[in-house]
C-alpha positions as CSV (number, residue, x, y, z in Angstrom):
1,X,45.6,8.1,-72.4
2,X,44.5,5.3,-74.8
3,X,44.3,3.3,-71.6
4,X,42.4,5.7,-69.7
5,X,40.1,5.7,-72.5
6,X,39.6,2.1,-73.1
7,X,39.1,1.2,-69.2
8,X,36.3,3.8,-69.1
9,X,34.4,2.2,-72.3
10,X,35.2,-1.3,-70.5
11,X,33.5,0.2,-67.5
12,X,30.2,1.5,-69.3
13,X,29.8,-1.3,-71.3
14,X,29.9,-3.5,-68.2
15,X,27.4,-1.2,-66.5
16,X,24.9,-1.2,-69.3
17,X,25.1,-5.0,-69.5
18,X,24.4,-5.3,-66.1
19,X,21.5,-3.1,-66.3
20,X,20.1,-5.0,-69.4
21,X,20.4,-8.3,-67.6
22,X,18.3,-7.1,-64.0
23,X,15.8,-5.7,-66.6
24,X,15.8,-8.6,-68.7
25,X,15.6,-10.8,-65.8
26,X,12.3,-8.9,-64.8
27,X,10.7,-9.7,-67.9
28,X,11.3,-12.3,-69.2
29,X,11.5,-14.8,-65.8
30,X,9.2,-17.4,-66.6
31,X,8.5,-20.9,-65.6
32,X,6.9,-24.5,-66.7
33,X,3.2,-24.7,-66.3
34,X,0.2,-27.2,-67.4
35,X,-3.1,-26.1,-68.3
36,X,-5.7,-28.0,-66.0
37,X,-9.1,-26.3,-67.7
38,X,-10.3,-28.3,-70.2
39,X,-10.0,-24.7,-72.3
40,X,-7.9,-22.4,-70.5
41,X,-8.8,-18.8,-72.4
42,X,-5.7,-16.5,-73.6
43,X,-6.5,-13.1,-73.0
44,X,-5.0,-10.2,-75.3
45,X,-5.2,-7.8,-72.2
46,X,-4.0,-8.0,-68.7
47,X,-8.2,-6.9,-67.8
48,X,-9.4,-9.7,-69.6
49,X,-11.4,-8.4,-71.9
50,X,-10.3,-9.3,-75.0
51,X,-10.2,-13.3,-76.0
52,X,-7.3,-14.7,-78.7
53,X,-8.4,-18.4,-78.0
54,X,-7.7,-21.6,-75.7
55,X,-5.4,-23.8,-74.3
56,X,-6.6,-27.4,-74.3
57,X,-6.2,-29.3,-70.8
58,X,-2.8,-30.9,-70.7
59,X,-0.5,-29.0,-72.6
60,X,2.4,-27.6,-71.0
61,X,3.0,-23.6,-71.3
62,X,6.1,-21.5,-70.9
63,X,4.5,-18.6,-68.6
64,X,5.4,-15.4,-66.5
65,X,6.1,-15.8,-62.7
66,X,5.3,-12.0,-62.2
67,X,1.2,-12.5,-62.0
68,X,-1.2,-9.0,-63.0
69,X,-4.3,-7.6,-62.5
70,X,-4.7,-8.5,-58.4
71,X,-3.1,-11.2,-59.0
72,X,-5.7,-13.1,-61.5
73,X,-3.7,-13.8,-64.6
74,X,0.0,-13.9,-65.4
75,X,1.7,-13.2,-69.1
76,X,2.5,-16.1,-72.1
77,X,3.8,-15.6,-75.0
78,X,1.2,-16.5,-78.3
79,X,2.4,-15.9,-81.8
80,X,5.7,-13.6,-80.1
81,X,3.2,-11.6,-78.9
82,X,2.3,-10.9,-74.9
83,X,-1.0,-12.6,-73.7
84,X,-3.0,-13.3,-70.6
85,X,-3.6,-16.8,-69.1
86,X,-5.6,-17.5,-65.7
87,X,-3.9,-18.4,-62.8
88,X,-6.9,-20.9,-61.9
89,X,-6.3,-22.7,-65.1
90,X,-2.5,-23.5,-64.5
91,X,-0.6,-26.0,-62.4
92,X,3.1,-25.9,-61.4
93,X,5.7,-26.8,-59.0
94,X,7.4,-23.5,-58.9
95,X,6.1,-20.0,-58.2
96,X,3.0,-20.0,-59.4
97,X,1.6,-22.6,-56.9
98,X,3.0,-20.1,-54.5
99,X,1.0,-17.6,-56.1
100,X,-2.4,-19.5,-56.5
101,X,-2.3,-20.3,-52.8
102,X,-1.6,-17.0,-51.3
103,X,-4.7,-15.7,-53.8
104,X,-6.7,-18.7,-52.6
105,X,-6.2,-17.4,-48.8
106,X,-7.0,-13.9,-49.7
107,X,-10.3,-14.2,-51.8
108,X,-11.8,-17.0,-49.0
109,X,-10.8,-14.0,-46.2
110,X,-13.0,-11.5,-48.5
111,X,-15.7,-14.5,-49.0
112,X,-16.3,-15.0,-45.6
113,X,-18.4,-11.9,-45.0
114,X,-19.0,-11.2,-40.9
115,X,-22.4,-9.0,-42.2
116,X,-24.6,-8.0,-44.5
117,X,-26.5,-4.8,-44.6
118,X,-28.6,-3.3,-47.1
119,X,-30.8,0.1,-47.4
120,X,-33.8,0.2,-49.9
121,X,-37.3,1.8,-50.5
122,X,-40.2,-0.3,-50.9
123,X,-43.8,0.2,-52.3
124,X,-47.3,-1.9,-51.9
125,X,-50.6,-1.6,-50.6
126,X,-52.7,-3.5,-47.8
127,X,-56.0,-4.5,-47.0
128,X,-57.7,-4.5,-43.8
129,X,-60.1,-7.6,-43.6
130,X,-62.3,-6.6,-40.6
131,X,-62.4,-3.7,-38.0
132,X,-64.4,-3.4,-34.4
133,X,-65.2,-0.6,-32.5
134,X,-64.6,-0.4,-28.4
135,X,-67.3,1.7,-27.7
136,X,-69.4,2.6,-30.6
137,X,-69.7,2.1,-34.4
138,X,-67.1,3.1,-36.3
139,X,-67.9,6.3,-38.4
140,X,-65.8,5.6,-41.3
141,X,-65.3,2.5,-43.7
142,X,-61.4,1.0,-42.9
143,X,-62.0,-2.2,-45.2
144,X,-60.3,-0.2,-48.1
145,X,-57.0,-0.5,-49.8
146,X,-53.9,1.3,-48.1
147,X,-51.1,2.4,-50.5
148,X,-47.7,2.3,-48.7
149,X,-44.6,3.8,-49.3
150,X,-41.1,3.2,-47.3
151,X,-37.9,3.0,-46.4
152,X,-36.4,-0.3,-45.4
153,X,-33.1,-1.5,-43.5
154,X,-31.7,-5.1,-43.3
155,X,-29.2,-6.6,-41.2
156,X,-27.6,-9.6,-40.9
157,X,-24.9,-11.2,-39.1
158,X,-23.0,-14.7,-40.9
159,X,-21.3,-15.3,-37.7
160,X,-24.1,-15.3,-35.2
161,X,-26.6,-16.6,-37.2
162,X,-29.3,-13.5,-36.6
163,X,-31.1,-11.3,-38.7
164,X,-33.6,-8.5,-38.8
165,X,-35.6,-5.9,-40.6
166,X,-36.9,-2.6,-40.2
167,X,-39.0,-0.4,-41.5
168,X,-40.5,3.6,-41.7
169,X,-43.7,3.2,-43.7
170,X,-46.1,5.8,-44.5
171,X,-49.5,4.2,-45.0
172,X,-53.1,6.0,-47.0
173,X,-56.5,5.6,-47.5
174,X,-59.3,7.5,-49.2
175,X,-62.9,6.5,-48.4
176,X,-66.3,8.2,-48.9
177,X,-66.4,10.0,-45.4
178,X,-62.5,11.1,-45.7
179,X,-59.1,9.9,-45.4
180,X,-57.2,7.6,-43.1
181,X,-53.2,8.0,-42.7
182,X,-50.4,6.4,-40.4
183,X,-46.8,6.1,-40.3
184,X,-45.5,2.8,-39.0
185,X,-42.6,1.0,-38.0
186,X,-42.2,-2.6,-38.4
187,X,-39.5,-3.9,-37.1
188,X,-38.9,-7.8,-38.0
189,X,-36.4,-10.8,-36.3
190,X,-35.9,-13.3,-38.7
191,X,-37.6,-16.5,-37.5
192,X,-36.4,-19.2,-40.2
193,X,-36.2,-19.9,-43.6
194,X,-39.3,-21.9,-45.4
195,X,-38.6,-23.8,-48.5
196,X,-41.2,-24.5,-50.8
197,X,-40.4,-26.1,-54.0
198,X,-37.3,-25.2,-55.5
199,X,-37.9,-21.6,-53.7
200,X,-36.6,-19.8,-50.5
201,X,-38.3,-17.6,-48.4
202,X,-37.0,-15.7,-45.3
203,X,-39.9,-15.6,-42.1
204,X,-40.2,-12.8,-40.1
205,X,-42.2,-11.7,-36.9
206,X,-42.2,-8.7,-34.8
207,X,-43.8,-5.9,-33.3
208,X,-45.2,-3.2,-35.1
209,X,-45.6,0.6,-34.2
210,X,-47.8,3.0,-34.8
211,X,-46.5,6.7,-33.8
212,X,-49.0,8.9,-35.6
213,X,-52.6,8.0,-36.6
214,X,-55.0,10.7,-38.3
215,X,-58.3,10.2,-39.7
216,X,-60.3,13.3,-41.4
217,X,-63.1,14.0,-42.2
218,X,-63.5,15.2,-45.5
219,X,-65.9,18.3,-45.2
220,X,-63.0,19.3,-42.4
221,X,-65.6,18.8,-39.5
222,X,-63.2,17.3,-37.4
223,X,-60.3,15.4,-37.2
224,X,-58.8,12.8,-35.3
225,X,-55.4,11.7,-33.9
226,X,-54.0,8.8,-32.4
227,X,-51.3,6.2,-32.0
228,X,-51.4,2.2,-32.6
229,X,-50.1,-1.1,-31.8
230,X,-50.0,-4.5,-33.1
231,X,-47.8,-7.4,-34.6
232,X,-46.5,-8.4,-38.2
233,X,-45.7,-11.7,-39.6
234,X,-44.0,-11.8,-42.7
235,X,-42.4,-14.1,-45.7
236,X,-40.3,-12.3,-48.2
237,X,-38.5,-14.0,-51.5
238,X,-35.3,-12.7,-52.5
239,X,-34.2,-12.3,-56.0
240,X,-30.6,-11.0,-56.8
241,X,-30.3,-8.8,-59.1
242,X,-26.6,-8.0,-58.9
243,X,-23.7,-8.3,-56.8
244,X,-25.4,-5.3,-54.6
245,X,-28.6,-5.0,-55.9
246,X,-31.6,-7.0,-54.7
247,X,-35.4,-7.0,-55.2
248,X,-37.6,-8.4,-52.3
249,X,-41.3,-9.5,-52.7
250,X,-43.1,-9.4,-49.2
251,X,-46.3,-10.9,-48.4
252,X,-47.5,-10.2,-44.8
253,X,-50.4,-10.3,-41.7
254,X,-50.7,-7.7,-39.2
255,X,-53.0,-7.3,-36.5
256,X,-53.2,-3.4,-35.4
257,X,-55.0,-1.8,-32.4
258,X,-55.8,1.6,-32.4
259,X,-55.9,4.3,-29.6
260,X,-56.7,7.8,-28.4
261,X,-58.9,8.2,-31.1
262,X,-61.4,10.7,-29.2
263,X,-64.8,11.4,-31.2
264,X,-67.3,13.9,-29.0
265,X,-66.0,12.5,-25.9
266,X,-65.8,9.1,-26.9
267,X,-63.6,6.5,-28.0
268,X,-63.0,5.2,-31.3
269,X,-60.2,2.5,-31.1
270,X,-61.0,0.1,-33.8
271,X,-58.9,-3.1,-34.1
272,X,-58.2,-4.7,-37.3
273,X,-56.4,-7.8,-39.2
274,X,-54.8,-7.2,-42.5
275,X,-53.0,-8.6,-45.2
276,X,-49.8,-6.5,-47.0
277,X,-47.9,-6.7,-50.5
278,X,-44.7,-5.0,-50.8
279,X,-41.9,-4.6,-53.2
280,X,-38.7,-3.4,-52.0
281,X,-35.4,-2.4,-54.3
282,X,-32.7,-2.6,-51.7
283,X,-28.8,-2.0,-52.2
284,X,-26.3,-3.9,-49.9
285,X,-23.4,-1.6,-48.8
């Protein structure tokens, strides 16, 4: 019985120093490393949000081979206390250059981007400098200032080189005999890029549509409706704002000819040359 008894404790013991040493092995396998940063920062937390100090370039570290937080920082022991070090800042001959490598493949696969598209909404105003009539003088002022308001897509592919833009604009004027209105559609190929100075800004040309014209008169004697064609060159300047998030400042020349416009039997098709300003908040997805 005594026997019985003391082969059994035997056999626990055994199994709970077995278990002790595969959980033991889990946490506290380490390895050699050296700090390459000139200041390598020690973290408190695995999300690196918390700073306890540095590690000056050189000095060789007792660290964890088990790296956290996808893979960014693995654990070190500071004051027997767990901290954080950067897997960037280390060099070794064991696991962690392993580590570093496989994480090196796997950020330049998300770097190299295949496309970039972005969605955003855009507001300006432009300014017709001159306008002709076809057939007889045009009743109404269209020299004045257009407000715009729009929606804007971009689209760009890294691995054919090629770009473009588009847009769905809806464009208004008030003058003294009434109110002028379109919608347009810009649509834009990226041309090239034009440096100037310490500053970059994308070119674009393309054609530019006109689906819907109106033009009232203001008493409500008659109005009239039409559709339009022309061409758009543009230059826009892009400043990041975040990792998603950019602001575009567009400066452009148009050249728009008008049709159908029908006034007592006659035609009113005015051409005209503009310049437009625009702002657009876009958000790449």
């Amino acid at each position: 019985m005594y026997q019985k008894s003391y082969l059994l404790n035997l056999l626990n013991a055994s199994i709970i120093c077995l278990l002790a040493a595969l959980y033991s092995s889990k946490v506290i396998a380490a390895t050699w490393a050296v700090v390459t940063s000139e200041r390598a920062i020690i973290y408190s937390d695995v999300e690196m949000t918390s700073k306890l100090g540095y590690v000056r370039k050189g000095k060789k570290v007792r660290v964890g081979t088990v790296a956290k937080n996808q893979g960014q920082v693995v654990p070190i022991v500071v004051n027997k206390r767990i901290a954080y070090i950067q897997l960037k800042d280390l060099r070794t001959v064991e696991r962690i250059d392993t580590l570093k490598n496989v994480i090196s493949r796997i950020t330049k696969k998300m770097d190299e981007k295949q496309e970039s598209k972005r969605i955003g909404i855009a507001a300006g105003f432009h300014y017709p400098l001159f306008s002709t009539d076809t057939e007889l003088d045009n009743p109404f002022d269209t020299s004045g200032l257009f407000f715009t308001l729009g929606l804007r897509g971009y689209y760009q592919s890294f691995k054919k080189e090629s770009a473009y833009k588009f847009s769905l604009d809806y464009n208004q004027s008030n003058f003294d005999g009434g109110t002028m209105s379109w919608i347009s559609v810009p649509i834009g190929f990226h041309l090239q890029k034009m440096q100037l100075g310490a500053r970059s800004f994308d070119i674009y040309v393309g054609p530019l549509l006109l689906p819907y014209v109106e033009i009232e008169e203001s008493s409500g004697l008659y109005t009239l409706v039409g559709q339009g064609l022309g061409a758009e060159a543009s230059a826009e300047y892009l400043i990041p704002l975040n990792l998603s998030t950019n602001l575009h400042l567009e400066a452009a020349v148009h050249a728009v000819k008008l049709f159908n416009l029908d006034l007592l039997g006659a035609e009113v098709n005015p051409f005209f040359v503009g310049l437009k300003f625009m702002a657009t908040l876009s958000y790449e997805y």
